[in-house]
C-alpha positions in Angstrom: -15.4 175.0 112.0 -14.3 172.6 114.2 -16.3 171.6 117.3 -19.0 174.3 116.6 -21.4 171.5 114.2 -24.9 172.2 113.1 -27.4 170.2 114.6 -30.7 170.5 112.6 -32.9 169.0 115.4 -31.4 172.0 118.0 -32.1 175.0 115.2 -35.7 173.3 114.2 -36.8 173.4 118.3 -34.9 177.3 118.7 -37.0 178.3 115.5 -40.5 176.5 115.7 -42.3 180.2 116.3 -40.5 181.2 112.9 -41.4 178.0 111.2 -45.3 178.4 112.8 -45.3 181.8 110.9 -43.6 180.6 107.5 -44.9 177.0 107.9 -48.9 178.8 107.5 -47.2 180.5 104.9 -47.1 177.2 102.9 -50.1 175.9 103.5 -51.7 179.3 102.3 -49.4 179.1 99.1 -50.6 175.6 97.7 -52.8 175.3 95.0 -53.0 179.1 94.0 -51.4 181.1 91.5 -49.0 184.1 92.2 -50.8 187.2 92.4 -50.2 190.8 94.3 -52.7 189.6 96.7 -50.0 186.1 96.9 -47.1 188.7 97.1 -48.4 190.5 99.8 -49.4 187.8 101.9 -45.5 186.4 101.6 -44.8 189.8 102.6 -46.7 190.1 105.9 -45.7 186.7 106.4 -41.8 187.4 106.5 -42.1 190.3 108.3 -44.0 188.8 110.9 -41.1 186.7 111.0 -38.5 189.1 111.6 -36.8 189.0 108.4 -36.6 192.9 108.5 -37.9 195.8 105.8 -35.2 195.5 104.1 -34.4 191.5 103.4 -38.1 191.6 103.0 -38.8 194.5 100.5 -35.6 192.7 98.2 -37.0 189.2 98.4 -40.3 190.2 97.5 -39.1 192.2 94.6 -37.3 189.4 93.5 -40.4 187.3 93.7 -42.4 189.3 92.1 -39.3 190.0 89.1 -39.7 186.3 88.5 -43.2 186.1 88.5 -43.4 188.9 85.9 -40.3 186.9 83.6 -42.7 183.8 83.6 -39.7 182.1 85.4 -42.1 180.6 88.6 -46.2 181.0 88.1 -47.3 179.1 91.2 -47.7 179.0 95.0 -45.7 175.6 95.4 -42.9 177.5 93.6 -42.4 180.4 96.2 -41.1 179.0 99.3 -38.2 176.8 97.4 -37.6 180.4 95.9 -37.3 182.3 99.3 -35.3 179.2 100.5 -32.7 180.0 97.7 -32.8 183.5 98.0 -32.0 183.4 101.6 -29.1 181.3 101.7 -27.6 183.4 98.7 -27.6 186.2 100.9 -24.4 184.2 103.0 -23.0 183.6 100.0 -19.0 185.2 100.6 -19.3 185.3 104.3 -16.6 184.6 106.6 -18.8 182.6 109.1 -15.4 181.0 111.2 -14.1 182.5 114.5 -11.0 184.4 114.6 -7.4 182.3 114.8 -4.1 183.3 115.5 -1.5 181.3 114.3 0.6 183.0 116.8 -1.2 182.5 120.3 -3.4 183.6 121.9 -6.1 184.7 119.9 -8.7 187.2 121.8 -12.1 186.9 121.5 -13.9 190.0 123.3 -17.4 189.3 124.2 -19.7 192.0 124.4 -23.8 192.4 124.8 -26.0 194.0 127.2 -27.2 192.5 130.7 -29.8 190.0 130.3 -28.7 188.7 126.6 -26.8 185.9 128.0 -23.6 187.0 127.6 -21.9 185.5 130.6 -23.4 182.0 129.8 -22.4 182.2 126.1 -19.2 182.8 127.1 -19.2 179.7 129.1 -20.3 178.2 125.8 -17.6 179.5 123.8 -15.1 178.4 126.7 -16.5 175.1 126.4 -16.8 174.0 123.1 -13.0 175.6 122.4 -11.9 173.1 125.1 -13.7 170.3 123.7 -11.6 171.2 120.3 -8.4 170.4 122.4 -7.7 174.3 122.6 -6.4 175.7 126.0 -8.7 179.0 127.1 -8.3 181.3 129.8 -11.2 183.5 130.9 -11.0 186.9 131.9 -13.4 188.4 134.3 -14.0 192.1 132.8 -17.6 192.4 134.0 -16.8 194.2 137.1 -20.1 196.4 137.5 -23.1 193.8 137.3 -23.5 192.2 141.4 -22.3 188.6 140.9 -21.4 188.7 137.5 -17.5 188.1 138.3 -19.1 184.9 140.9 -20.9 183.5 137.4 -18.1 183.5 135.6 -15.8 181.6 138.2 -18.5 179.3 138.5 -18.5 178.4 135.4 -14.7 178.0 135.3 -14.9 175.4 138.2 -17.6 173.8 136.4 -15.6 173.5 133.0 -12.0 173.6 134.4 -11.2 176.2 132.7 -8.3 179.0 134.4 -9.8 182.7 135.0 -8.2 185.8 135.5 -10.7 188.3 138.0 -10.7 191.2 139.9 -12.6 192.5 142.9 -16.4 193.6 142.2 -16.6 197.0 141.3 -13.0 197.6 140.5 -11.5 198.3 136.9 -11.8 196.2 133.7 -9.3 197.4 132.2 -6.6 195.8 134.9 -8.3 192.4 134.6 -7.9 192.8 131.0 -4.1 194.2 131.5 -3.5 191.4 133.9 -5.4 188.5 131.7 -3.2 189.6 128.9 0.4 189.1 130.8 -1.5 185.5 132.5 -2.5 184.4 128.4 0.8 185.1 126.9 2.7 183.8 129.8 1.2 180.6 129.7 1.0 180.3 126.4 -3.1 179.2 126.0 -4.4 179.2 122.9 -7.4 181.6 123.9 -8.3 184.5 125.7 -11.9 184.9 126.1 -13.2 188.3 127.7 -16.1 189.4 129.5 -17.1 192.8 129.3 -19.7 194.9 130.9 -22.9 194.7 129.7 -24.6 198.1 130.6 -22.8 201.4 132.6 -24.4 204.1 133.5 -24.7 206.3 130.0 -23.7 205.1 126.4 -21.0 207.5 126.0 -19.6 205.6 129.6 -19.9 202.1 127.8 -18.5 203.1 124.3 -15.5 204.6 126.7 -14.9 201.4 128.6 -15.2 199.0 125.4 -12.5 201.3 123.7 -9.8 201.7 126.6 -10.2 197.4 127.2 -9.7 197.4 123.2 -6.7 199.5 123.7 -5.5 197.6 126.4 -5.5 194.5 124.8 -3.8 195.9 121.5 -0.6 197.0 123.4 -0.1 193.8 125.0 -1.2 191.6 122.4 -0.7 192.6 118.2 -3.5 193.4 116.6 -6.4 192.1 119.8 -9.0 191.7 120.5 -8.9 189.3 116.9 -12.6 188.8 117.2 -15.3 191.1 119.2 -18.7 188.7 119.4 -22.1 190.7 120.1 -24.2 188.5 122.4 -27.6 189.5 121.2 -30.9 188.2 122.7 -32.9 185.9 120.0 -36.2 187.0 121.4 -35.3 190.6 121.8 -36.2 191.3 117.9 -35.8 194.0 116.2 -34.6 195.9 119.3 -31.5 193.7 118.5 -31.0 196.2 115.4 -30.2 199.3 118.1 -27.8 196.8 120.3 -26.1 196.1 117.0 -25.8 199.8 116.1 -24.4 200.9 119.6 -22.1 197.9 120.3 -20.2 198.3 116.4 -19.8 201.5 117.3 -18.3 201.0 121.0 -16.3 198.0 120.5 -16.3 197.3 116.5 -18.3 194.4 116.6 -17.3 191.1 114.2 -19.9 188.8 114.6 -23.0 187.8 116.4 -23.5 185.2 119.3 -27.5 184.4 118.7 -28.4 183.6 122.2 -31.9 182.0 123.7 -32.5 180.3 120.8 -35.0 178.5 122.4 -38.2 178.3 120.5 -39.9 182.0 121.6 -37.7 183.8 119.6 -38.4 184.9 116.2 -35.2 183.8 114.0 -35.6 185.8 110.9 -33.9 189.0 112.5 -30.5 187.2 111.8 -31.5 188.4 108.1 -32.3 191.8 109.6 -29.1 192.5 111.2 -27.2 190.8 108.3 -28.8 193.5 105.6 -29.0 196.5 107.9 -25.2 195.7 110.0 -23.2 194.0 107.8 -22.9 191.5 110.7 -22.7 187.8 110.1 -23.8 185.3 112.6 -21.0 182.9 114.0 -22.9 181.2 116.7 -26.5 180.3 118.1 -27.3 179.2 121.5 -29.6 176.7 121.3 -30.5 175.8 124.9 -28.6 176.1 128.6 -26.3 173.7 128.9 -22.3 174.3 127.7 -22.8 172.0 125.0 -25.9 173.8 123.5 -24.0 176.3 121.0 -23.8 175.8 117.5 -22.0 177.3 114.2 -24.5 179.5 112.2 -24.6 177.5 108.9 -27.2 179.1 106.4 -28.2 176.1 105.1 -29.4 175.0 108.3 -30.9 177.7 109.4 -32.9 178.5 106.4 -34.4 175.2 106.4 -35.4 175.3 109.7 -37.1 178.2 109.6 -39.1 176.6 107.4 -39.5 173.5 109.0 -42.8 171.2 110.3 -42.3 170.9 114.4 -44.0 167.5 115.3 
């Protein structure tokens, strides 16, 4: 996965109010013997969590299956067993971002206004160029006062080239015009920013559509990845982002932003079971640098982890 690399110490810090949850979990487990009253303490323990109704119900069930088989009896045994039943829930997925062996690959970036979305895309821009990839930005977030002004910011600040257009004006000739720029100068990316909230839902599903059409004419078969930017603290009110974003844009994959230690990391499992969507990246702090690959393994353990 290239420059995106799981750092263990970043995802135990951006999960420690998971782990507080999951952590007491263990503590309650040890030295007693599986029981309903057991089963339903896990369960109001993962839920508290974030893990969702869903991933919850099914891990449960599956606890309890083994239970009743004889295959696990005790307390000490159920956490490894979530551990494992977690991570086999990744097992298949496609975690790697989108690339086009003929350039440029587009990566549309969606989410709305608060998630972090301009930021992460600075952290996408960032880490690409750190991989040795050439990335041009385009400026598509016409509506939000100073969004366009963020954007070149960070493109000063990371020397990366960006295609704009005058606040207020139309995405979809920043898109058209960051299109001709990309395939003109042959970069390797084309990373856009896209409005995060218009004035109805049927308004934003309308713009996301004619910038994905847009892009398809110029460039065959783009945007080649379309990344949700979804707020780690926002819950399960990330589940109804998910829902009206795949719909709008046809959403790939999930940017995990403000990982930062308030959010509740389970929902990752919730929008997995109830969107189909995997994961690719997790912000972990604010700094360009601070992105990281979703890697199961990883995750799961930190969500289980000690915090000193």
């Amino acid at each position: 996965m290239g420059i995106f690399t799981a750092a263990a110490a970043a995802l135990r810090r951006g999960l420690s109010r998971t782990a507080e949850t999951l952590v007491g979990l263990t503590a309650f487990l040890a030295g007693r013997r599986i029981d309903e009253d057991l089963l339903g303490e896990v369960e109001g323990r993962l839920l508290s969590a974030d893990v969702g109704v869903t991933a919850t119900r099914e891990l449960v069930d599956a606890l309890r299956r083994d239970w009743k088989a004889g295959r696990i009896s005790t307390g000490e045994e159920v956490v490894p067993f979530l551990k494992a039943e977690l991570r086999r829930r990744w097992e298949g997925v496609d975690l790697s971002l989108a690339r086009c062996e003929r350039k440029p690959t587009v990566i549309l970036v969606v989410g709305v206004n608060g998630s972090g979305k301009t930021t992460s895309v600075a952290k996408i821009a960032a880490s690409l160029k750190a991989e040795g990839r050439t990335v041009l930005l385009a400026a598509a977030d016409t509506f939000r006062a100073g969004a366009v002004r963020q954007l070149e910011i960070w493109s000063e600040r990371l020397g990366v080239e960006l295609v704009k257009g005058v606040e207020g004006g139309d995405p979809a000739a920043v898109v058209f015009d960051a299109a001709d720029a990309a395939l003109a100068r042959g970069v390797d990316v084309l990373l856009v920013d896209t409005a995060g909230r218009l004035h109805t839902q049927d308004s934003l599903m309308r713009q996301l559509s004619k910038l994905r059409s847009v892009l398809a004419k110029k460039i065959p078969d783009a945007p080649h990845e379309t990344l949700l930017v979804l707020d780690a603290t926002a819950g399960q009110n990330a589940i109804r982002q998910a829902e009206v974003f795949t719909e709008a844009a046809e959403v790939t994959g999930i940017f995990l932003s403000k990982l930062d230690g308030t959010a509740r990391g389970g929902v990752v499992m919730a929008i997995r079971d109830q969107m189909g969507l995997p994961v690719k990246l997790v912000g972990v702090g604010e700094r360009p640098e601070d992105v990281e690959a979703f890697d199961p393994e990883t995750f799961v353990e930190a969500m289980f982890a000690e915090n000193d």
